[in-house]
C-alpha positions, 0 to 999 in steps of 0.5 A: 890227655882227657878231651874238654870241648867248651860250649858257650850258650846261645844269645839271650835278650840281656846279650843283645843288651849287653847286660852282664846276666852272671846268675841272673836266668835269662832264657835264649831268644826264640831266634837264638833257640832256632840258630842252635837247632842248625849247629852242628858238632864235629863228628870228632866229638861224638861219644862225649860225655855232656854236662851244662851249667843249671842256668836256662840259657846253657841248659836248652842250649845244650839240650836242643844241639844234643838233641837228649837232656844233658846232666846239670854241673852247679860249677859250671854257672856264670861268674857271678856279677853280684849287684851289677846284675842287669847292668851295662858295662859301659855305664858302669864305667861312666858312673864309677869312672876310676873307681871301676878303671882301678878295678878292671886294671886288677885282671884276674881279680876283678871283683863286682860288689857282692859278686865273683872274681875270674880267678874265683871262677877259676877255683871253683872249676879246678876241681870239676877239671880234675874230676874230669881228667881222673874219669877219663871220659872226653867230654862237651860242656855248655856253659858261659862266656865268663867260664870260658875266659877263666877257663883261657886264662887258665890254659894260656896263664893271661892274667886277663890284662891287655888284649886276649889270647884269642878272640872268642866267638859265637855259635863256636866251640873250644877245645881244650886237653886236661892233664892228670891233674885237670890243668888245661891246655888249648888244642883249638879254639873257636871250632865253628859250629855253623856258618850263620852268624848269631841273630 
C-alpha cells in the first residue's frame, strides 16, 4: 500500500473571514507563514515525495515546511466555488433560504452556480490517486480543505450528509493508504503537526 499524507494549507485572511476562497488565489497571512515555519512533519515521513496544488495559499505553505520548492499538481486545487467565490456561507444561507438548504441536503452533489460538486473533486483526483499508487513512491500533498473532505468522503464512503466522520483540523496532517487502484482508506487523521493553535 502506497502511503499519501494529506496537508491542508495555512490561514489565509478570506479564512478568518470565513470566505469560501475555491480558485480564487488568496495568500496565507504573514502570521500563518510564521505558524508554518514551526510545523514539524514526523519523521515517519521523511523521503516522501511532495506535490501542492497551484494555488499561492498550498504552494509557500508546502514550500516554507519542506524548506525546497515542491512541484504543482493542477488536480489538487480547491473545488471550485464558482460565483460564490468571496462569499460567506452563512449569508448565503440567509439570502437563499431553502433553495440553498435544498442544495446542501444533496451531500456529495452539492453544486454552487458555475462551480464544482465533492463528488467532482472526487473525480478529478482518482486518477492522481491512481497514478500515485502505480508509482509506488509514498507521498505528502499540501492542498486544500475541500480536497481533503473529498478525499474522507472517498476513504470512509460518508456521502457528506450528517455529522463528518472526523473532524479536521488545523496545522495537522492526514494520513491515508492507496490501494493498486488509488482507492483511499484512512491510517490516521489529524497528525499534529505543532502544538500552537492557528493565528
Amino acid at each position: 500500500m502506497i502511503q499519501l499524507l494529506a496537508i491542508r494549507h495555512a490561514p489565509t485572511a478570506w479564512n478568518a473571514e470565513k470566505r469560501l476562497q475555491g480558485h480564487t488565489d488568496i495568500p496565507i497571512t504573514a502570521e500563518a507563514r510564521d505558524w508554518v515555519s514551526r510545523w514539524q512533519l514526523p519523521r515517519d515521513f521523511d523521503g516522501f515525495d511532495w506535490i501542492s496544488s497551484p494555488l499561492n495559499r498550498c504552494r509557500v505553505t508546502a514550500e516554507t515546511l519542506r524548506g525546497m520548492p515542491v512541484a504543482a499538481e493542477q488536480r489538487l486545487i480547491e473545488m471550485s466555488f464558482g460565483e460564490w467565490e468571496g462569499q460567506i456561507l452563512p449569508d448565503l444561507r440567509a439570502n437563499l433560504g431553502s433553495e440553498m438548504q435544498e442544495n446542501e441536503d444533496r451531500g456529495l452533489d452539492f453544486l454552487p452556480p458555475n462551480g464544482e460538486s465533492p463528488r467532482m473533486v472526487q473525480t478529478r483526483i482518482a486518477p492522481l490517486l491512481m497514478e500515485l499508487a502505480a508509482r509506488g513512491q509514498h507521498t505528502v500533498a499540501v492542498t486544500h480543505f475541500g480536497v481533503i473532505r473529498a478525499l474522507m468522503a472517498r476513504a470512509y464512503d460518508w456521502p457528506m450528509l450528517g455529522k463528518p466522520p472526523v473532524k479536521l483540523r488545523q496545522g495537522c496532517a492526514h494520513l491515508f493508504e492507496l490501494d493498486e487502484t488509488g482507492h483511499p482508506s484512512a491510517v490516521a487523521m489529524n497528525i499534529p503537526l505543532t502544538e500552537e493553535e492557528a493565528p
